[in-house]
N, C-alpha and C positions, 0 to 999 in steps of 0.2 A: 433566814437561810435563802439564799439562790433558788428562782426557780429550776427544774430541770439539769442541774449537775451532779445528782447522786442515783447514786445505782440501784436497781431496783433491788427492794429486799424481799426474798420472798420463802416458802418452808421448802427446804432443802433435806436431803437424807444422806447421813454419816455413816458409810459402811467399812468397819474393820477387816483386817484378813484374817480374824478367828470367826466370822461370820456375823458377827452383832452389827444390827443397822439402831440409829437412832433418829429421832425428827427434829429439827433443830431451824432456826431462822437462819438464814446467810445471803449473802450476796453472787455466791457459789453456786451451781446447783451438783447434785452427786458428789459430793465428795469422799473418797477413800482416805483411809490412814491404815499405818501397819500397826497401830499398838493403842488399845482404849482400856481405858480402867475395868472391864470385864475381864482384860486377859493381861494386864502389867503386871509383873511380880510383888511390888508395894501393896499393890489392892486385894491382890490373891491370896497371899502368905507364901506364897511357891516362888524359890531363889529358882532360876534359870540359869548358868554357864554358857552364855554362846561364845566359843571359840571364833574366831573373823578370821579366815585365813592367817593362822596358827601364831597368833600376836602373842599367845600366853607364851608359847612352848621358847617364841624369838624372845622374848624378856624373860623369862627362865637362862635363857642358856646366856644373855647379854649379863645377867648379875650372878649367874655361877664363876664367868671368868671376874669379875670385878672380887668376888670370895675370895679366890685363888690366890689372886696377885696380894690379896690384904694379907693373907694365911704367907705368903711368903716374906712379906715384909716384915714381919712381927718373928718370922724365924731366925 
């Protein structure tokens, strides 16, 4: 290896926004994240729905007309 071309690594702390910090080595220091296995639904057992400015509700109503049209063709 090169002297002197790599980044210093050194114990950095991983803080989620459900509050959990962990200690972990990086090149980083502080790092945030919005989603760690303490509080993912996979890890937890607990399914979440988050609606994102209202994608379900526009794909709902995008394949009820796609229904429609089939419902009439088949009339």
């Amino acid at each position: 290896m090169k002297p002197d071309i790599h980044p210093a690594y050194e114990e950095t702390t991983i803080t989620c926004a459900c509050g959990y910090t962990m200690k972990v080595g990086s090149t980083r220091k502080d790092i945030r994240v919005e989603i760690c296995s303490q509080c993912h639904p996979f890890f937890t057992g607990k399914q979440k729905l988050v609606d994102t400015a209202g994608r379900i509700e526009r794909f709902r109503k995008k394949y009820e007309k796609f229904q429609k049209k089939q419902e009439k063709a088949e009339s």
